[in-house]
Z-matrix of the N, CA and C atoms (Angstrom, degrees):
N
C 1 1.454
C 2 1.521 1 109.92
N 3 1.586 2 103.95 1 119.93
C 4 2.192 3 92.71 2 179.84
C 5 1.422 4 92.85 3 -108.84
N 6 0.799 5 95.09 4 123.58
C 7 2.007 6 106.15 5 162.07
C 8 1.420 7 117.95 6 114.87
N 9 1.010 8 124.01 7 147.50
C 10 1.405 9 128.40 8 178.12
C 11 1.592 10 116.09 9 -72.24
N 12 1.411 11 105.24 10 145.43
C 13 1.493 12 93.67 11 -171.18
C 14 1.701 13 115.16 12 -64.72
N 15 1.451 14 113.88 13 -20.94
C 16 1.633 15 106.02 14 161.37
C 17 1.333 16 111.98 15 -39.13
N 18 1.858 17 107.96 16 -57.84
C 19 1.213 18 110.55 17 -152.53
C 20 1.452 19 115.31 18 -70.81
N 21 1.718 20 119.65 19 -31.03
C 22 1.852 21 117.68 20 137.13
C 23 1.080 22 119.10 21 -6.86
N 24 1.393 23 102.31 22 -87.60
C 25 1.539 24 110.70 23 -161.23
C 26 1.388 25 114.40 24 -58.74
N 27 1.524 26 115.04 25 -28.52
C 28 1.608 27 86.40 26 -173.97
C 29 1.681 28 103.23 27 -91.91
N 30 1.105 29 116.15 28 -29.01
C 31 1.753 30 108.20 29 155.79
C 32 1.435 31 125.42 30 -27.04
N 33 1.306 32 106.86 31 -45.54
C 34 1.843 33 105.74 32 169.39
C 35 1.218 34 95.85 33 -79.27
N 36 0.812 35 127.67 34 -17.92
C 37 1.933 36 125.06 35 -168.72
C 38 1.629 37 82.38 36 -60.69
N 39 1.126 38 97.31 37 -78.22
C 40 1.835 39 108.69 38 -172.94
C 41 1.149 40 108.63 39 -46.30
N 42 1.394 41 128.54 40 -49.30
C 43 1.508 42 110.04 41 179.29
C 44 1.476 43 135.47 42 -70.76
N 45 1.540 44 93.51 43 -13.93
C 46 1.481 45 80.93 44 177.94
C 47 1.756 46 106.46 45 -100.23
N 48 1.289 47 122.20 46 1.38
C 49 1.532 48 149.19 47 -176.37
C 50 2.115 49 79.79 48 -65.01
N 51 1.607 50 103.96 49 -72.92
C 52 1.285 51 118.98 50 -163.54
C 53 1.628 52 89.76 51 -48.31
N 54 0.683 53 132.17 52 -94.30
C 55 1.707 54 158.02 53 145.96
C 56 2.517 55 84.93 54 32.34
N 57 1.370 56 87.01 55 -68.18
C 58 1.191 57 83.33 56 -170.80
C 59 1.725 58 126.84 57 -62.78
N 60 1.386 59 89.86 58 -34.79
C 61 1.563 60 98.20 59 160.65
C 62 1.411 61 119.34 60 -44.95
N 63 1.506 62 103.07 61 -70.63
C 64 1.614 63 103.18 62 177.56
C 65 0.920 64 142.31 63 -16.12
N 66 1.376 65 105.66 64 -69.62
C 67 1.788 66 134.09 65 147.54
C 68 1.470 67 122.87 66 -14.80
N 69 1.461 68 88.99 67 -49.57
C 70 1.764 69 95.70 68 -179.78
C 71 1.182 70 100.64 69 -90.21
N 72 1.684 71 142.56 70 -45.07
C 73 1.163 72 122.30 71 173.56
C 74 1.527 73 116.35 72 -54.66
N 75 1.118 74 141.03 73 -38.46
C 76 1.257 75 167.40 74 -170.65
C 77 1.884 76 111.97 75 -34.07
N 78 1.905 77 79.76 76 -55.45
C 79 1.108 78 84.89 77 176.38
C 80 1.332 79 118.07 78 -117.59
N 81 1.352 80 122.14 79 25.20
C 82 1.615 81 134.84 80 167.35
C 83 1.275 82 86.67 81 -69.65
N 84 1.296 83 126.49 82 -65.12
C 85 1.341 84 161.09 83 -144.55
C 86 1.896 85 103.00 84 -50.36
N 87 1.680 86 99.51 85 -61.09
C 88 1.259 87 124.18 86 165.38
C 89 1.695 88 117.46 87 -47.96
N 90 1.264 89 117.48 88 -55.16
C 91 1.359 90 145.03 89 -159.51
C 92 1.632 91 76.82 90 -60.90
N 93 1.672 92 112.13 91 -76.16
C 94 1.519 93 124.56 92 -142.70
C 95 2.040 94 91.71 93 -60.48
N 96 1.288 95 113.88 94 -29.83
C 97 1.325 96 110.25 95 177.71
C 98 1.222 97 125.17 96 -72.32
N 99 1.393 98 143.28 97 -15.18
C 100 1.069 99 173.00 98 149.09
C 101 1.708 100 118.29 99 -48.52
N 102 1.664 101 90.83 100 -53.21
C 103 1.278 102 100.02 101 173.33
C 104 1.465 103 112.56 102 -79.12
N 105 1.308 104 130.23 103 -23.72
C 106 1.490 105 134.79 104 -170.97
C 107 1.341 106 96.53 105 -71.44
N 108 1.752 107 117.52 106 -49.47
C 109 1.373 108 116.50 107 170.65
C 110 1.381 109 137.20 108 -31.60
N 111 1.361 110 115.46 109 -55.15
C 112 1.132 111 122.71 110 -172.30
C 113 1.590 112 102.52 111 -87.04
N 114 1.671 113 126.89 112 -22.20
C 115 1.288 114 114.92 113 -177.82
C 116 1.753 115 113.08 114 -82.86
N 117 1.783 116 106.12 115 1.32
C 118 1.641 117 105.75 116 -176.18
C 119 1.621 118 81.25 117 -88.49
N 120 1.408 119 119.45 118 -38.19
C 121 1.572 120 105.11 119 -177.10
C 122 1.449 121 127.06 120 -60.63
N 123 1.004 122 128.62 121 -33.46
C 124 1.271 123 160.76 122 127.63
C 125 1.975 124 118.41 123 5.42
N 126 1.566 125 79.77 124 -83.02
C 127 1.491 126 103.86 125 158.42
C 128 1.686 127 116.93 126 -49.54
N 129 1.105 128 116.38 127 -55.99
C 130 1.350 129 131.29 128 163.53
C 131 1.536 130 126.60 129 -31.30
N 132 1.348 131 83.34 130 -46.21
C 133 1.775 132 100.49 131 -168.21
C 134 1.689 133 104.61 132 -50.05
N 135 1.929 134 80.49 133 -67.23
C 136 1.672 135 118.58 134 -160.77
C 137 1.776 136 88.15 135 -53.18
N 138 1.394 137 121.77 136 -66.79
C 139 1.672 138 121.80 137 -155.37
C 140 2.021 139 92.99 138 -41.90
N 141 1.728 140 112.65 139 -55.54
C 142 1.525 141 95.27 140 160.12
C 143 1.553 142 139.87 141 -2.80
N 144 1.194 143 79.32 142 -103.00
C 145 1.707 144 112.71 143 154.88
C 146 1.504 145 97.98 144 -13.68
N 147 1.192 146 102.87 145 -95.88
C 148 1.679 147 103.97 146 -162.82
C 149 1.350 148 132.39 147 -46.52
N 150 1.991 149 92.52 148 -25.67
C 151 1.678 150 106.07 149 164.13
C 152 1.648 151 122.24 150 -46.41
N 153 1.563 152 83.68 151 -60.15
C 154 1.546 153 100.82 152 -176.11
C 155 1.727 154 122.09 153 -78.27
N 156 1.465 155 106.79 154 0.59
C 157 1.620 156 111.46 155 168.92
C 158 1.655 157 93.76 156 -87.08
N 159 1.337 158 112.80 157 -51.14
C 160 1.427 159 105.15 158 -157.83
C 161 1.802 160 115.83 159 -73.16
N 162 1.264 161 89.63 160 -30.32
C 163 2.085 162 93.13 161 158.00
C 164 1.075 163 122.56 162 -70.12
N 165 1.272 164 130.02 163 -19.63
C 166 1.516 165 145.26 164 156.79
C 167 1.319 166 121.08 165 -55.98
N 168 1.406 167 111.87 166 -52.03
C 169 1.689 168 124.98 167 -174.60
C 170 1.533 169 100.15 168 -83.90
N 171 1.246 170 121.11 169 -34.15
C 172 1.796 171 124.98 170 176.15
C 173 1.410 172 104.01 171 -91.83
N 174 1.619 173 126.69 172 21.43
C 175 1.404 174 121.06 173 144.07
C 176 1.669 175 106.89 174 -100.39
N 177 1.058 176 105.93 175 -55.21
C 178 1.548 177 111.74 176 170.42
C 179 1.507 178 134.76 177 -43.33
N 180 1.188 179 110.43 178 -37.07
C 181 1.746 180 138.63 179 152.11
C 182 1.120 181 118.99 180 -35.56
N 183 1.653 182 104.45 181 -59.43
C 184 1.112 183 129.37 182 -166.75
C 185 1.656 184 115.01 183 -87.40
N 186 0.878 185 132.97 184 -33.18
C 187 1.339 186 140.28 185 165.33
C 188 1.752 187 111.02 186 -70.86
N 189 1.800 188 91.48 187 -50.01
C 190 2.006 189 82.05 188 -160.31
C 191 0.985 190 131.04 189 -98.60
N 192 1.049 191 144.49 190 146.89
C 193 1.866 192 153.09 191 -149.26
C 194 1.450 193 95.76 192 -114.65
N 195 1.417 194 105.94 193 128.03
C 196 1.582 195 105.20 194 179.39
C 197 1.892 196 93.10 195 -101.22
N 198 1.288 197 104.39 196 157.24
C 199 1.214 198 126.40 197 173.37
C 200 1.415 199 108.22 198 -75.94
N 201 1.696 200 97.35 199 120.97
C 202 2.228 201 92.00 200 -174.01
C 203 1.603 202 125.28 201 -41.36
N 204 1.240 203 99.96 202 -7.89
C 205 1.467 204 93.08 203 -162.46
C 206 1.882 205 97.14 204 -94.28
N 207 1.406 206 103.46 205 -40.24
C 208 1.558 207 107.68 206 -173.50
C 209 1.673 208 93.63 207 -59.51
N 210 1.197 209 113.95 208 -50.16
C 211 1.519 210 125.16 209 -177.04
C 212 1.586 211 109.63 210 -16.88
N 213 1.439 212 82.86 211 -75.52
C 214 1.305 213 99.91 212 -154.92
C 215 2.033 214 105.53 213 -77.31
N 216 0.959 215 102.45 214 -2.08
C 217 1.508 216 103.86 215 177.91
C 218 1.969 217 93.29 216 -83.74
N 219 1.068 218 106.33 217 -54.28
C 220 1.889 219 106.95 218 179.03
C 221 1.804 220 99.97 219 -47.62
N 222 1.297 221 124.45 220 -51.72
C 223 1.335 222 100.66 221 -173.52
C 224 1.644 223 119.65 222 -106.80
């Protein structure tokens, strides 16, 4: 037997102290993965999105003739 039975007990003290941490990192850990999930979906969505705005605006571009005057007020 090495240690005094004080020195036991507070060893489990600590381990289950450590023990409790874990737990909470554990599931920070979980949480933050969860959240990465839905923000790659997210990401996903929008890159869409921007596909289909920018094929939209390069049909519109492409077809329409601005009037010189609107023209020249845009640049």
């Amino acid at each position: 037997m090495s240690g005094t039975k004080v020195e036991r007990v507070e060893g489990r003290k600590d381990v289950e102290r450590v023990e409790k941490m874990w737990n909470v990192w554990k599931k920070d850990v979980e949480r933050v993965e969860k959240d990465v999930e839905r923000v790659e979906k997210d990401v996903e969505r929008v890159e869409k999105d921007v596909e289909r705005v920018e094929k939209m605006w390069n049909e519109w571009k492409g077809g329409h003739r601005f009037p010189n005057s609107l023209h020249n007020q845009m640049y």
